[in-house]
DSSP file (Angstrom, degrees, kcal/mol; ACC not computed):
  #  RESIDUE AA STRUCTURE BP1 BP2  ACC     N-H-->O    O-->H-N    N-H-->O    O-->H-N    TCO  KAPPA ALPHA  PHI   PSI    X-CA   Y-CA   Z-CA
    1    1 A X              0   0    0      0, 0.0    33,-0.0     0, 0.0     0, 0.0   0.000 360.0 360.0 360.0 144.0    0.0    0.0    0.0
    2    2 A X    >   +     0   0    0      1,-0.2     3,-1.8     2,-0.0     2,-0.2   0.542 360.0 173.0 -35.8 -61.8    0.9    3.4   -0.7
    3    3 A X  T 3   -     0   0    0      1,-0.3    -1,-0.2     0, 0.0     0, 0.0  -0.399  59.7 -30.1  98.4-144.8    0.2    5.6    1.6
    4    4 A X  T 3  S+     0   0    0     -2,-0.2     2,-0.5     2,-0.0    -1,-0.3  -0.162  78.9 148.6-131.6  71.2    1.2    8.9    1.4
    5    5 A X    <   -     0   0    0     -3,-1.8    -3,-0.0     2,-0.0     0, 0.0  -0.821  41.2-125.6 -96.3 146.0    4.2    9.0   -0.3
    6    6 A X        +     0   0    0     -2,-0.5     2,-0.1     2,-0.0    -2,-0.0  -0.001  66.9  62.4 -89.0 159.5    5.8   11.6   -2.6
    7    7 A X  S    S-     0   0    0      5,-0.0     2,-0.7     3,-0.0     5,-0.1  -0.349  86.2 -53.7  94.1-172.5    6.9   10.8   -6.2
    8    8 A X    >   -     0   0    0      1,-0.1     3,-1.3    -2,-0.1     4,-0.5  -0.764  33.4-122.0-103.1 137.7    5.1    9.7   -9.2
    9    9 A X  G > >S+     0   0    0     -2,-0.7     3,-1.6     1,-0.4     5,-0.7   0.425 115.3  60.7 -14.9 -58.1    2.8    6.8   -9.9
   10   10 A X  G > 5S+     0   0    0      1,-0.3     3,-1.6     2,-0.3    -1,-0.4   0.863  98.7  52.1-116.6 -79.6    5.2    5.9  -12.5
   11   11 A X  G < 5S+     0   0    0     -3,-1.3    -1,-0.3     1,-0.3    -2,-0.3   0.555 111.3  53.5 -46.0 -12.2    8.3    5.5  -10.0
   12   12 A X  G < 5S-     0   0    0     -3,-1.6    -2,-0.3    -4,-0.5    -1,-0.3   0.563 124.6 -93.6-120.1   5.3    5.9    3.1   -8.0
   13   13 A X  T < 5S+     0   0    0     -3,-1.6     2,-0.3     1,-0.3    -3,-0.3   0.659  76.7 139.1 127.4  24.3    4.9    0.7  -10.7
   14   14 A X      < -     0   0    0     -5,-0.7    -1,-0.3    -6,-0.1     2,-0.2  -0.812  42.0-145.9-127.5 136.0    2.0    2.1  -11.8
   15   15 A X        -     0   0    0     -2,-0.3     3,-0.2     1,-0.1     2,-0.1  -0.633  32.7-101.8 -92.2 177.0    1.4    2.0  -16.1
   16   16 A X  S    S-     0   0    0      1,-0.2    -1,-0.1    -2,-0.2     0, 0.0  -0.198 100.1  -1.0 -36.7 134.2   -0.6    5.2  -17.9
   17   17 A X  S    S+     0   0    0      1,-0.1     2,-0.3    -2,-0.1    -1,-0.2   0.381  85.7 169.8  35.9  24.1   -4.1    4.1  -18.7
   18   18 A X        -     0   0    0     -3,-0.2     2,-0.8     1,-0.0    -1,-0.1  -0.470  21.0-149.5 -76.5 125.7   -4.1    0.6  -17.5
   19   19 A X        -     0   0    0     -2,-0.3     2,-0.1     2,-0.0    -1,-0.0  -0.849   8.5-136.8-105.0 106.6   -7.3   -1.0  -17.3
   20   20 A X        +     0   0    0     -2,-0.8    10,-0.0     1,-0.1    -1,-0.0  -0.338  21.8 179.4 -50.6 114.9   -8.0   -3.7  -14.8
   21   21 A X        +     0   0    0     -2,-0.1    -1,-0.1     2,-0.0     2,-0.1   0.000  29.4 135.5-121.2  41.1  -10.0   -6.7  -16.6
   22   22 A X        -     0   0    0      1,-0.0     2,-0.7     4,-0.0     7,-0.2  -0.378  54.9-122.1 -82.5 147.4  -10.5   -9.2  -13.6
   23   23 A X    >   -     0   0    0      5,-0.9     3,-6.2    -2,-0.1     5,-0.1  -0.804  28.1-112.1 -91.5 116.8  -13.8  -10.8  -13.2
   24   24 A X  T 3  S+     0   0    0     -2,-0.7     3,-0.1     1,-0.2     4,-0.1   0.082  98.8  15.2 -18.6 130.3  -15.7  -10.3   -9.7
   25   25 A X  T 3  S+     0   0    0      1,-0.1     2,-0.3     2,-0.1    -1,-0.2   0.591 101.9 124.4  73.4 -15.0  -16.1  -13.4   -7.5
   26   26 A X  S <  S-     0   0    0     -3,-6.2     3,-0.2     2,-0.3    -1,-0.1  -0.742  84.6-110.7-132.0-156.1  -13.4  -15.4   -9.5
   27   27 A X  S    S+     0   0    0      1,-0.4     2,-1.2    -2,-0.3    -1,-0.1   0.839 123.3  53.9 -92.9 -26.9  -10.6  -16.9   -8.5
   28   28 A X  S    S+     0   0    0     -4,-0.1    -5,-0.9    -5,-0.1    -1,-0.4  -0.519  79.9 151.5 -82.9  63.7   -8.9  -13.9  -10.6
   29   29 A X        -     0   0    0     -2,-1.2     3,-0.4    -3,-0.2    -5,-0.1  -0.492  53.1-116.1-107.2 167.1  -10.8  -11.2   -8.7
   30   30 A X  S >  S+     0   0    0     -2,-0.3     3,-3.3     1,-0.2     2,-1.2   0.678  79.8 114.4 -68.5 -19.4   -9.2   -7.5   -8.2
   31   31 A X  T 3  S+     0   0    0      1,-0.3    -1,-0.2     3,-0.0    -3,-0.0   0.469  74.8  54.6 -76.7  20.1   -8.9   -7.6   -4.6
   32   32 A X  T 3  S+     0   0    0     -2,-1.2     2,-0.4    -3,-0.4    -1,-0.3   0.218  91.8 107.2-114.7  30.2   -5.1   -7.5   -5.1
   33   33 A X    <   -     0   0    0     -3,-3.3     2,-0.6   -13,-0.0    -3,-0.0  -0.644  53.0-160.1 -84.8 127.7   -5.6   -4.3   -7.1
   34   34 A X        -     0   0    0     -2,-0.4     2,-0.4     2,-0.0    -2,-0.0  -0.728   7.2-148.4-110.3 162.0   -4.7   -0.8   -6.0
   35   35 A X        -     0   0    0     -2,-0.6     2,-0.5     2,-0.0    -2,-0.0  -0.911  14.4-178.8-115.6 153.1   -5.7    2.5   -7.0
   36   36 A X        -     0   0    0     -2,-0.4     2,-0.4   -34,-0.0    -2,-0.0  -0.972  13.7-156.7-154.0 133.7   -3.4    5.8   -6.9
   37   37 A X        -     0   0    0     -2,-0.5     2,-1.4     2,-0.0    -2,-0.0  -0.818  14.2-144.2 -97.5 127.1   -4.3    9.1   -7.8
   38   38 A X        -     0   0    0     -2,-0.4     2,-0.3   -30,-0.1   -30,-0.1  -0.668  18.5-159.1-102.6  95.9   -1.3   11.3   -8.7
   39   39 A X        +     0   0    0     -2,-1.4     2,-0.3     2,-0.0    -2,-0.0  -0.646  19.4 161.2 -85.8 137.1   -2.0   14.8   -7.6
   40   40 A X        -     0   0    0     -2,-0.3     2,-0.3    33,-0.0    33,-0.1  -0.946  19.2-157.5-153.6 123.6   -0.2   17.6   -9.0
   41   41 A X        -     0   0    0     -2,-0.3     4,-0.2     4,-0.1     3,-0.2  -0.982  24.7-108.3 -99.6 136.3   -0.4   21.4   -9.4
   42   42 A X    >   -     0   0    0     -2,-0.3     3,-1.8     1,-0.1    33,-0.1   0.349  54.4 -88.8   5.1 122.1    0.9   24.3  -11.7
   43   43 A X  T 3  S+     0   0    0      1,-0.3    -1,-0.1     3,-0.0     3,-0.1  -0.237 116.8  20.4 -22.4 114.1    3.5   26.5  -10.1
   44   44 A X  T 3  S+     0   0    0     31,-0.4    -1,-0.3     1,-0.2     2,-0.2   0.851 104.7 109.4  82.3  17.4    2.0   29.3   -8.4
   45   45 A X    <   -     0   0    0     -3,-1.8    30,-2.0    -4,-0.2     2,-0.4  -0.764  46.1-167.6-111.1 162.1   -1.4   27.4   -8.1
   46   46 A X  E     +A   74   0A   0     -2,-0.2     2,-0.3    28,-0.2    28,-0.2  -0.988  21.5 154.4-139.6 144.0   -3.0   26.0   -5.0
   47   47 A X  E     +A   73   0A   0     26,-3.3    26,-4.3    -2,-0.4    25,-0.6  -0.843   8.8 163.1-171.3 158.0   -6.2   23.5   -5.3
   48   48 A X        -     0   0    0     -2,-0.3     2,-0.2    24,-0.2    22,-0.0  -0.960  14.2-152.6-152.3-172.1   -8.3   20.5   -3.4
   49   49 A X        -     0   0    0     -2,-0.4    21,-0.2     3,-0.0    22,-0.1  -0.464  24.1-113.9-137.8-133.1  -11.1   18.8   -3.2
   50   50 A X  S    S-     0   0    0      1,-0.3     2,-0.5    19,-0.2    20,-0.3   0.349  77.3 -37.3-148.1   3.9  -13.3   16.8   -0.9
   51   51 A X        -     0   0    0     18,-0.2    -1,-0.3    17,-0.2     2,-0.3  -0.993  65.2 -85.6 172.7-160.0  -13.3   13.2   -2.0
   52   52 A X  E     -B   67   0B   0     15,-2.7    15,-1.8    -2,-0.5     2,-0.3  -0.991  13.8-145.6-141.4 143.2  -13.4   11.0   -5.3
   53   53 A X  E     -B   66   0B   0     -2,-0.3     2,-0.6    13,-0.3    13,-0.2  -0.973  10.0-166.4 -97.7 103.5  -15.7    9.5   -7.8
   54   54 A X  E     -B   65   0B   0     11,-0.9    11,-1.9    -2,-0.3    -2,-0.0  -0.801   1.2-167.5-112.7  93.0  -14.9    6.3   -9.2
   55   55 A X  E     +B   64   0B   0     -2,-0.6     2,-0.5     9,-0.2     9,-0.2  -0.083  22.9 175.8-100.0 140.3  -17.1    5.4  -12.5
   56   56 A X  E     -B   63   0B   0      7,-2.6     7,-1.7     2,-0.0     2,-0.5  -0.988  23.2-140.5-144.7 162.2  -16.5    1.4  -13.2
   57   57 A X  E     -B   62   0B   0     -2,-0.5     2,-0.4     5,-0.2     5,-0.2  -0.995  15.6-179.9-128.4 125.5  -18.0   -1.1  -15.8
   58   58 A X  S    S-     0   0    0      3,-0.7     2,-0.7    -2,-0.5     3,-0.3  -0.879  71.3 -45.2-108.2  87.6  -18.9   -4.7  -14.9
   59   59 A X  S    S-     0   0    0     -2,-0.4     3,-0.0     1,-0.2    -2,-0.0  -0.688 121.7 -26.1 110.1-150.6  -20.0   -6.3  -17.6
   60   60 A X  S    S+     0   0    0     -2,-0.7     2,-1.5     2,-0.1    -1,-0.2   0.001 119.3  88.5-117.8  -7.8  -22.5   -4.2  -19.3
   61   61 A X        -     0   0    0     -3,-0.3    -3,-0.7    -4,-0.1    -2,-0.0  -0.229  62.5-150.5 -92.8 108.6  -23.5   -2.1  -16.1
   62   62 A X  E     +B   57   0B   0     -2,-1.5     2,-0.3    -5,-0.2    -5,-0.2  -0.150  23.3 168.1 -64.6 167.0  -21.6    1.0  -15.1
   63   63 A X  E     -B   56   0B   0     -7,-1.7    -7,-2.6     2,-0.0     2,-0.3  -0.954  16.4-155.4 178.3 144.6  -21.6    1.5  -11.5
   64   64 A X  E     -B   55   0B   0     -2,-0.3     2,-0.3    -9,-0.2    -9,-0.2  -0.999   0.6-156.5-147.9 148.8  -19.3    4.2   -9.3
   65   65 A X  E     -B   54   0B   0    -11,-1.9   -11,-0.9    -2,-0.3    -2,-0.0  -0.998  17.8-131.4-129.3 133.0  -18.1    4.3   -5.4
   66   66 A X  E     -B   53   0B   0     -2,-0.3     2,-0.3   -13,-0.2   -13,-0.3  -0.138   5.7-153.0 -78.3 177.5  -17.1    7.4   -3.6
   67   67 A X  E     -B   52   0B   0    -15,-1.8   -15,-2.7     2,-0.1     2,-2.6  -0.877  16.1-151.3-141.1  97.6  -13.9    7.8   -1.6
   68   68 A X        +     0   0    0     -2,-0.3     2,-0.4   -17,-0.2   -17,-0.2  -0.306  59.4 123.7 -90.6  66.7  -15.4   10.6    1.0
   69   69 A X        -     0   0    0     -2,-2.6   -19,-0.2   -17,-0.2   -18,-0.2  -0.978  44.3-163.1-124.8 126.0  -11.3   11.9    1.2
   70   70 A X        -     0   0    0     -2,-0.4   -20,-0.2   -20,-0.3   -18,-0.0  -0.381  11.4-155.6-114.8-149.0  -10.2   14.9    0.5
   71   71 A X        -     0   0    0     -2,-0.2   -23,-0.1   -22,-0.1    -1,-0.1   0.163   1.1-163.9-139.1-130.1   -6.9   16.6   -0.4
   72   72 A X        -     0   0    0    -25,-0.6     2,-0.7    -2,-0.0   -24,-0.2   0.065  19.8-174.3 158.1  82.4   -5.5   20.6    0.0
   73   73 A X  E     +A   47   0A   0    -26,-4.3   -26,-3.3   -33,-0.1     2,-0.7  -0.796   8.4 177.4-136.3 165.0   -2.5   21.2   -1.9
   74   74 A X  E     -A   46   0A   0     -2,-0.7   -28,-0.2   -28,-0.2    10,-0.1  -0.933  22.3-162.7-138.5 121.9   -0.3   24.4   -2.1
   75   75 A X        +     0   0    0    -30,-2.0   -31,-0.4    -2,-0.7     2,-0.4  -0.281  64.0 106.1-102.2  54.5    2.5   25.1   -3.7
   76   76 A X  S    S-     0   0    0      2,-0.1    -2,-0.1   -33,-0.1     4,-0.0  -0.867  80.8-117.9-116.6 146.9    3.2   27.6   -1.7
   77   77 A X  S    S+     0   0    0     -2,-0.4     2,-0.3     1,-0.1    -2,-0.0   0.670  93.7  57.5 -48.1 -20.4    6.2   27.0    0.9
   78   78 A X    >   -     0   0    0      0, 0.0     3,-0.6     0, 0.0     6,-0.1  -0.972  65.8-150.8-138.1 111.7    4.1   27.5    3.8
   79   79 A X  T 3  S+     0   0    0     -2,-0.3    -2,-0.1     1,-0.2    -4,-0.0   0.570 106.7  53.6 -67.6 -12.3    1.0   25.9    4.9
   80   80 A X  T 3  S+     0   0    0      3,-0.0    -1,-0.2     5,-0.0     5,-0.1   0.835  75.2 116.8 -93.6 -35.4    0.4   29.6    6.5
   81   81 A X  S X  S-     0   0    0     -3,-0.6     3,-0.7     2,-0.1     4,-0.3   0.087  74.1-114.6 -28.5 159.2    0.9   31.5    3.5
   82   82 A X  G >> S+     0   0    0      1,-0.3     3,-7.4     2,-0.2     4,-1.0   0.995 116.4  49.0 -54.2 -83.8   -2.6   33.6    2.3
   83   83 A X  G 34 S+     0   0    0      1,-0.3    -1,-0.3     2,-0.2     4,-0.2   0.288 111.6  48.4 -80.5  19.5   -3.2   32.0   -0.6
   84   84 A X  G <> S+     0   0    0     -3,-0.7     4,-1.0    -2,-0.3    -1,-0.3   0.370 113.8  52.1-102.8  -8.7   -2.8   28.2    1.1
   85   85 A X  H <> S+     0   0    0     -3,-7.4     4,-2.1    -4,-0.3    -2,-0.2   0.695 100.6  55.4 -95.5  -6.0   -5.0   29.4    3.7
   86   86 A X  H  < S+     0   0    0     -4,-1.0     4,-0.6     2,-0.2    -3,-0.1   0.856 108.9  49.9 -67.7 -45.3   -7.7   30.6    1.3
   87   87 A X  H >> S+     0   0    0     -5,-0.2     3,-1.0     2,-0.2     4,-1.0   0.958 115.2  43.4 -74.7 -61.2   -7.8   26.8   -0.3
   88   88 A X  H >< S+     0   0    0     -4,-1.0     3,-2.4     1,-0.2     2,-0.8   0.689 117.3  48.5 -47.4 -86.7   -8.2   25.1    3.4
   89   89 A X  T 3< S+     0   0    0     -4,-2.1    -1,-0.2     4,-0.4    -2,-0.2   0.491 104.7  55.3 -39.2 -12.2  -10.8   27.9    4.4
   90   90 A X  T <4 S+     0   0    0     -3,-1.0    -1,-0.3    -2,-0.8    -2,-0.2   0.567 108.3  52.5 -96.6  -2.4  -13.0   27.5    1.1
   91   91 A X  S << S-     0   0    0     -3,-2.4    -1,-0.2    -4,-1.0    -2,-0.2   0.485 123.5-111.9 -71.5 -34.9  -13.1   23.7    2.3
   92   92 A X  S    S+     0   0    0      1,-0.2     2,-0.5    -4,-0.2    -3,-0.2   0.846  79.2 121.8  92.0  44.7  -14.4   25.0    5.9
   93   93 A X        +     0   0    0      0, 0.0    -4,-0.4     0, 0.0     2,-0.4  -0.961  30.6 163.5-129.1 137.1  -11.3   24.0    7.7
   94   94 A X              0   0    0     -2,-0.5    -9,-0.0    -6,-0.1    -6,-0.0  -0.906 360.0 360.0-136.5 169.2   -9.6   26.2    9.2
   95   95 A X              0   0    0     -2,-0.4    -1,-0.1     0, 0.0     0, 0.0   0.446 360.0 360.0-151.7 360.0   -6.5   26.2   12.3
């Protein structure tokens, strides 16, 4: 598992568009599958959100499960800076 550590997806084994084609329930099921999201912003940008949406196909029926985690990041040096405190507050968290 993952975690939270820094570097890219790429550097932890993970390919570009790869699609998991395991069947539910058999003996080749996903459950050793992981997911990682690789968050990145622009220089001089700050952004977050409050969870994840994950859209899937089984089959022929789509189906999606939330992940209610979110994320805050600033590229700013300083978790104190204005405009990194702007991104937490606009979340409702504030310290």
């Amino acid at each position: 598992m993952l975690g939270t550590e820094s570097g890219t997806l790429r550097n932890y084994g993970f390919a570009a568009n790869r699609t998991v084609d395991t069947s539910c329930g058999s003996s080749d099921s996903g459950r050793a599958y992981e997911l990682g999201l690789e968050l990145t912003v622009p220089p001089h940008a700050n952004a977050g959100t409050t969870g994840w949406e994950i859209v899937y196909r089984i089959g022929g029926r789509t189906a999606s499960t939330a992940f209610p985690l979110g994320a805050i990041l600033c590229s700013t040096p300083s978790l104190a800076d204005q405009s990194c405190k702007r991104v937490w507050q606009q979340f409702g968290l504030h310290w």
